[in-house]
N, C-alpha and C positions, 0 to 999 in steps of 0.2 A: 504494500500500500504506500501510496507518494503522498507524504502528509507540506501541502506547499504553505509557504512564509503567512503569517496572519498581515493584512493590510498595513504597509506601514506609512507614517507620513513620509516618507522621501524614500526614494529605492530607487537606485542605480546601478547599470553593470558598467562594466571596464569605461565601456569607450560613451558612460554620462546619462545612455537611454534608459528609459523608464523600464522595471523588471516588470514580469507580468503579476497582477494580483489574483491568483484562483485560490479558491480553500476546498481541499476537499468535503461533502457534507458529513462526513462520519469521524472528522479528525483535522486538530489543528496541528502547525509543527511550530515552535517560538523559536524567536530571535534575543539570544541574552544583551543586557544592558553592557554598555560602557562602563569602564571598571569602577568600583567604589572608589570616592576621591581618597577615603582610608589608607588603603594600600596606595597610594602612589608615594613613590619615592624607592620602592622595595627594589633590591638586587635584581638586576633583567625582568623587572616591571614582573616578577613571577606572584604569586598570591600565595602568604607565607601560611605554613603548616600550622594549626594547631595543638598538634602533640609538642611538647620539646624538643629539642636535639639539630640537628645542623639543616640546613634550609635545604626544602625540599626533601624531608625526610618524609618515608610514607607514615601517611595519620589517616583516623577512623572517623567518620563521622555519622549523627547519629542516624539508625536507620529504620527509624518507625516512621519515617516522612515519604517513604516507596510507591509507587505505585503500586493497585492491583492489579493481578495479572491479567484481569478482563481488559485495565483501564488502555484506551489507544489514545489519550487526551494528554499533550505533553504542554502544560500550562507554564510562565514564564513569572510568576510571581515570588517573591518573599526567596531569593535564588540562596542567601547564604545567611546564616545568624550573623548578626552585627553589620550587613551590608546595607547600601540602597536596595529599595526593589526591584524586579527588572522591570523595565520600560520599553513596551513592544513600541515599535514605530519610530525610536533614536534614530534621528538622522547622523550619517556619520561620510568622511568622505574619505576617497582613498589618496597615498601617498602615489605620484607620479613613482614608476621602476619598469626595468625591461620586462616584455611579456613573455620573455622566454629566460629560463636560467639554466645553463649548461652543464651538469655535474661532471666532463669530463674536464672544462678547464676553469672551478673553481670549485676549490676543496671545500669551501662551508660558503654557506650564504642562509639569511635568516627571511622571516613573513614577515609581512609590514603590521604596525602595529596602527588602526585596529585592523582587523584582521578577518574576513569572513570565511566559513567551509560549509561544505555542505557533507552532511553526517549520514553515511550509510549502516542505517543499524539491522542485525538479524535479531528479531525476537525471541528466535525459538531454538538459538547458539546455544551452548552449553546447559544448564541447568535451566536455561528458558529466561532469566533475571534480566537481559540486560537492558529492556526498556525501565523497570527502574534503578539499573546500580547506575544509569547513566543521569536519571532525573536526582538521584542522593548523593553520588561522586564526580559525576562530571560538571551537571550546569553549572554547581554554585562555582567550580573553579576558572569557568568558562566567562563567564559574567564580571568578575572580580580582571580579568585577562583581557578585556575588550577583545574578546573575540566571540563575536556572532553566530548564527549558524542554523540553516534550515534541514529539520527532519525528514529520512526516509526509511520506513521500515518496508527492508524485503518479504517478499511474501513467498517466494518458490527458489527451487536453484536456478542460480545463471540470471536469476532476475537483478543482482548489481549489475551485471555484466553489459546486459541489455541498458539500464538504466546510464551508464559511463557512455557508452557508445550512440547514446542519441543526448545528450546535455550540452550544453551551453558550458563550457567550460570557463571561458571569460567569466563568469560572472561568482566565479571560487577563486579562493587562495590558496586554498588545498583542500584535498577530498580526505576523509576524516572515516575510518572503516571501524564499523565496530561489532566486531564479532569475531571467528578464531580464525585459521592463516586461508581455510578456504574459502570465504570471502575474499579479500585480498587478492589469491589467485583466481577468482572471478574477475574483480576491477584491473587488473592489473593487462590483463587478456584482452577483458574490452578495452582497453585504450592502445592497444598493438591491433584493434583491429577496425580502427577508425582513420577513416581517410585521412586525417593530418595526423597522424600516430607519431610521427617525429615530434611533431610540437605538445600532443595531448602525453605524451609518455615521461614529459620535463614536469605535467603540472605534481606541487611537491603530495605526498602522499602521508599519511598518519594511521596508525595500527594500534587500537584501544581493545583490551581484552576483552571479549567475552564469550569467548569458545570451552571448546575443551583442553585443547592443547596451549595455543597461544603462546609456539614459538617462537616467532620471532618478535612478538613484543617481548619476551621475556631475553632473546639476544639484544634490542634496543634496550632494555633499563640495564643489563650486562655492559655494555659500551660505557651507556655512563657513567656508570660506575657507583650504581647502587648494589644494595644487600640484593640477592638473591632469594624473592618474594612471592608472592601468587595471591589468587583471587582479589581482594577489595584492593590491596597495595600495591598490587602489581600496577591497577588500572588507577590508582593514585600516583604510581609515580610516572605512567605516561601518559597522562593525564597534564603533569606539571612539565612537560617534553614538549608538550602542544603548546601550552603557556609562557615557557619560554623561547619559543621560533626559531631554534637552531636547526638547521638543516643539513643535511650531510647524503652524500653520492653512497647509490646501493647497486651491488652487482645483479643481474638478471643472465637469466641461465634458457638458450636458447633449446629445446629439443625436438629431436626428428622419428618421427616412427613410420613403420614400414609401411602402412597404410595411415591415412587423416591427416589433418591441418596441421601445421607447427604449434605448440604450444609453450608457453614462456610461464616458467617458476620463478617464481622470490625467496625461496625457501628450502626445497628439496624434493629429491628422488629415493625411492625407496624400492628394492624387490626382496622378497621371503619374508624372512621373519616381524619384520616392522611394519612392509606394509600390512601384512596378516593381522596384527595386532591392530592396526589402525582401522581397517576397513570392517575387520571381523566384530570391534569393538563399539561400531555404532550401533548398534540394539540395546547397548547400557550407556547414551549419552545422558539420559538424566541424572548422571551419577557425576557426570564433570569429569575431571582429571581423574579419578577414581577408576575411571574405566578403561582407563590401557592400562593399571596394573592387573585390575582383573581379567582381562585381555592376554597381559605374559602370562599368567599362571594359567591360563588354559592352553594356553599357544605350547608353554615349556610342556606338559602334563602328556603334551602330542606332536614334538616336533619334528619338525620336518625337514629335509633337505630339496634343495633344487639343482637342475643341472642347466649352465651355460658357459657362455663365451660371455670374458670381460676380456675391455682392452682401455688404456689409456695414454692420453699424452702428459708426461709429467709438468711439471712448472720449467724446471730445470732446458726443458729440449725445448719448449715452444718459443724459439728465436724467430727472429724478424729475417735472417736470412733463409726461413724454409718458404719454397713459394708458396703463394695463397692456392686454394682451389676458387675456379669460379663457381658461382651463384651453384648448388646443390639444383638440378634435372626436378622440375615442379617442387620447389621453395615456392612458397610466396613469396612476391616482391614486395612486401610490405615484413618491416623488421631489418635490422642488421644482418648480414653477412657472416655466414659461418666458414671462415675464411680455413677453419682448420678441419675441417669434417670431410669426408669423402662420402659418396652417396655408398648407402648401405648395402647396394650390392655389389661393390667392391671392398676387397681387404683393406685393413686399417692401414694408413701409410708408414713405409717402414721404419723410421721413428720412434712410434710407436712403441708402448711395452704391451705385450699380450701377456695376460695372465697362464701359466701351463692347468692351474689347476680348473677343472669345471664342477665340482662339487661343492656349494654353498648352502649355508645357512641363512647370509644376508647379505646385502650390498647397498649402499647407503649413500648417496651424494648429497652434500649437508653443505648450503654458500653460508649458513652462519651458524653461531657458537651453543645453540640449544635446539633440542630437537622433541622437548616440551619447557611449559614453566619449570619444571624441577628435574631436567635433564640436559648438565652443560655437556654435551655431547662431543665438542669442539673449544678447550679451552687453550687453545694457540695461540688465542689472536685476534684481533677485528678485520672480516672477510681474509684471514689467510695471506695478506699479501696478494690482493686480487687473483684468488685462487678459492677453487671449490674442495673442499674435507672428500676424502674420497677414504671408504672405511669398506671391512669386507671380510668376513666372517667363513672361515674355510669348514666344509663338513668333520667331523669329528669331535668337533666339542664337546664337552661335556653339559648337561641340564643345571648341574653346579654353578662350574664356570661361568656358564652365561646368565645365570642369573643373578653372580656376586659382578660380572661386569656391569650389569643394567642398576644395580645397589650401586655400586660406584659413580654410575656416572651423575649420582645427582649432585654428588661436591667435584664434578669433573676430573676423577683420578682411578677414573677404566681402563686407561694406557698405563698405570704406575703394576699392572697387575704380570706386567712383560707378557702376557699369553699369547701361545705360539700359534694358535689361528686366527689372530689376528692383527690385520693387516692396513696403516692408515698410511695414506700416498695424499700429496696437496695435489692438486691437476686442473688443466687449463680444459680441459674436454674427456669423452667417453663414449666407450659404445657397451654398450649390452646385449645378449641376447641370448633370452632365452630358450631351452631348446624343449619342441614339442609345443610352446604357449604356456610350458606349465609355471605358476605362481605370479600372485599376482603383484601391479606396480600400481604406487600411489605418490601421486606428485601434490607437493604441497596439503597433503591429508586427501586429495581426490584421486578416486577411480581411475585409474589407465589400460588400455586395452593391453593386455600380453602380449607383447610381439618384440620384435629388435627394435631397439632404440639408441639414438645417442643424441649427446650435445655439446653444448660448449658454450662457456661463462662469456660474461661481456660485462667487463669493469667498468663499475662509476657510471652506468645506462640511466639511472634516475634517483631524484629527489625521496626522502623519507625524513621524515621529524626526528629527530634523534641527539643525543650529545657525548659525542663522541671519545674515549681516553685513549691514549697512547698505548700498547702494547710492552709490558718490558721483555729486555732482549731476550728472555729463557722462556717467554711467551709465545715470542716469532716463530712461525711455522719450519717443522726442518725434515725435511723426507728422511722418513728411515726406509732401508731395504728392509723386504719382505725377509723374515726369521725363513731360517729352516723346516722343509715341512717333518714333523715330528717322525719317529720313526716306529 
C-alpha cells in the first residue's frame, strides 16, 4: 500500500515544481517536523541519546506508544518527549548541490540538511513490528534530524522493486529501506533496471532493520564502530547513521546464470548449507532471528553434502594488464561490464584458481562483515579491500565442528579454530556450478534458480548511509592458501 504525503502548505521537488497532493483513502503517511530548536547546536546536528554514555550510544525508549498491529495510520504528532510537535505542512527548502554524486571518485560525501527520503517499509518483515518500532524509534529521531519523509508500506514481493522503478527520484534524498536485506535487494535491482540506472543507482541508499537477519545493517553499525547489537538498538543506532548524513561508497556484486536476467547483490551469495538454513527457515519467520538457529539445528540433525565446480579469481591476479572480455553474449546493456567473466560456457580463464575438490558443505560469497545481526562472518575488514569474503566448507566435516564454527562466529573468531575444511580466499569474481541442479542458492536471503552461476564485484558502485572506521593492519584482509586436504 503507497500511503502518499498529507497536504502540505508548500511542497516542492528538485527542480521548485509543485509535488502532487493524493492521500490514499484508507491511510495517511507524515512528514516529520524541522528539528527541535532544543537540540540544535549538538555534534553533527545528530539528536543526542537519552541513556548515558558516549553520543550516539544505543538507548531504549519507551514502548507503550506502538502502534496496533491493525493500525495503517502513521500520525505525525507529539514525535518525541521534551520536543516541538510535528508540524505537517513545514515549509522547508533545499540547499543548491550536484544531482548526481559519484562514489567512485569521492570517498565520503554527506545529505543536505534538511533532508527529505522517502521510507520503504515491509510490515510483515520479521516478527511483523516494524510499522510500529519505526512510529517509537525512528520518527521521534527523524523529526529532532530535520529530516522528512513520506511512507510506503509494501504489500507483496518485488513490490519495492516495482515501486523504485517507476518514482520520481528527484524528489528524495535518499531512499530509506526498512525491512531485512531482501528488500534492499529488491530496490536495489529496481534501480539497475531503470532507464537512467546510471544516474538512479548514485541516489544515496539507507538500511533500517526490521527483518530477520539484517545483515548488512548490522555490517553498517560494525563500520562505525559500535557494540555489536540487535533488535531495538540495532535500528537505534542506524537510525542515528540517517541523522547524521554520512555517506560512504558500497560495493555491488554483479551475477550471471545460465538461464534469466543479470541480477545485482548488496550482500551475498550463498549454496548448501546457508542457503538451506535460510530458505528452509522461512516457515518460523515469526520467530525473528531465532529462526536460523532453529534452522542449523535441523539442517546439522541432516546434513548434507553437494557436489560442484568452484572457480575463482583471487584479489592478488586480477591486474589491469589481463585483457578485459567484451560485453558477456546476451548481458544486458544496462549495468556495468563484467570485464572479468567469461561466458559460462566456456572454461574459466586460465588465471584463474579452480578448486580440485567438488565435494561441499557450503560456499558463501559475503561483500561484507556479517552474514546476520549476530554473525561477524567477515571480520577483516570494511569490504575486504574492494574485494568479496569468498569462504567454503569442504565435505567431511564434522556436525561438531561446524556447529562450534557457527558458535564462533558470533564474536567473529571461526577462523581462530585453524579447521582444515575450511577455506577463506578474498576474490574479485566466481563461478559456481552446481552439478545435476542439486542444492539450492540464495542471494541476499532470496530464492535462486540452481544452475551455474558467476560474478564479479564492482567497487564503490553506490551510495549507502553509513560511518565508516578505518580497518587496523591485523584486520586487513590476507589470502591464506587452502590447508591441506586432511588425510
Amino acid at each position: 500500500m503507497l500511503e502518499r504525503a498529507a497536504p502540505r502548505a508548500r511542497s516542492e521537488d528538485m527542480a521548485g515544481r509543485p509535488l502532487p497532493q493524493v492521500a490514499a483513502p484508507d491511510s495517511v503517511s507524515a512528514v516529520s517536523s524541522p528539528s527541535d530548536p532544543a537540540t540544535e547546536g549538538n555534534d553533527a546536528d545528530v539528536p543526542t541519546a537519552r541513556a548515558p554514555g558516549r553520543e550516539g550510544e544505543p538507548h531504549s525508549r519507551h514502548r507503550d506508544a506502538r502502534l496496533g498491529s491493525t493500525d495503517k495510520v502513521l500520525k505525525a504528532e507529539a514525535t518525541a518527549k521534551g520536543s516541538a510537535p510535528t508540524v505537517l505542512g513545514t515549509p522547508w527548502q533545499r540547499e543548491p548541490r550536484a544531482e548526481v554524486m559519484d562514489p567512485a571518485s569521492s570517498p565520503r560525501s554527506v545529505l543536505p540538511r534538511p533532508c527529505r527520503v522517502l521510507v520503504l517499509l515491509n510490515p510483515r518483515g520479521g516478527k511483523g513490528k516494524a510499522l510500529q518500532l519505526f512510529r517509537s524509534h525512528v520518527q521521534p529521531l527523524l523529526a529532532q534530524a530535520d529530516v522528512s519523509f513520506m511512507l510506503v508500506l509494501t504489500e507483496r514481493q518485488n513490490h519495492a522493486r516495482e515501486l523504485v522503478q517507476a518514482e520520481e527520484l528527484g524528489r528524495w534524498d535518499a531512499l530509506v529501506v526498512m525491512s531485512g536485506d531482501g528488500v534492499m535487494h529488491e530496490v536495489v535491482n529496481g534501480l539497475m533496471e531503470r532507464p537512467d540506472w546510471e544516474t538512479a543507482i548514485r541516489k544515496p541508499l539507507c538500511s533500517l532493520p526490521a527483518g530477520s537477519g539484517n545483515a548488512l545493517a548490522a555490517s553498517l553499525n560494525y563500520y562505525a564502530g559500535y557494540e555489536q547489537v540487535t533488535n531495538e538498538d540495532l535500528l537505534t543506532n542506524c537510525t542515528l547513521l540517517l541523522c547524521r548524513r554520512l555517506l560512504a561508497p558500497m560495493n555491488l556484486l554483479s551475477l550471471h546464470v545460465a538461464s534469466g536476467p543479470r541480477v545485482f547483490s548488496v550482500l551475498s551469495l550463498a549454496w548448501g548449507f546457508i542457503a538451506d538454513v535460510d530458505i528452509e527457515s522461512e516457515k518460523f519467520r515469526r520467530l525473528g532471528e531465532m529462526r536460523f538457529t532453529v534452522g542449523t539445528i535441523l539442517r546439522l540433525a541432516a546434513l548434507r553434502t553437494y557436489q560442484g565446480r568452484l572457480a575463482y579469481l583471487p584479489v592478488d591476479r586480477a591486474v589491469s594488464k589481463v585483457p578485459a572480455f567484451e560485453a558477456l553474449e546476451g548481458q544486458d546493456q544496462q549495468g556495468p561490464v563484467d570485464a572479468h567473466l567469461a561466458p559460462l560456457e566456456e572454461p574459466v580463464p586460465s588465471h584463474w584458481t579452480v578448486v580440485p575438490e567438488q565435494d561441499f558443505v557450503l560456499v558463501l560469497v559475503l561483500l561484507h562483515s556479517h552474514l546476520g545481526s549476530e554473525m561477524l562472518a567477515a571480520p577483516m575488514g570494511h569490504r575486504a579491500a574492494s574485494a568479496m569474503h569468498l569462504f567454503y566448507v569442504r565435505a567431511g566435516v564434522s556436525r561438531a565442528m561446524l556447529l562450534r564454527l557457527f558458535l564462533a562466529m558470533e564474536k567473529g573468531r571461526h577462523m581462530e579454530y585453524n579447521c582444515p575444511y575450511l577455506v577463506y580466499v578474498p576474490v574479485v569474481a566466481f563461478r559456481l556450478e552446481p552439478k545435476d541442479g542439486k542444492g539450492m542458492f540464495a542471494v541476499d536471503g532470496e530464492l535462486l534458480v540452481s544452475e551455474a552461476v558467476q560474478g564479479q564485484l564492482h567497487p564503490n558502485y553506490f551510495w549507502m548511509v553509513g560511518g565508516h572506521r578505518e580497518p587496523s593492519p591485523s584486520q586487513k584482509p590476507q589470502q591464506t592458501p587452502p590447508p591441506k586436504k586432511p588425510s
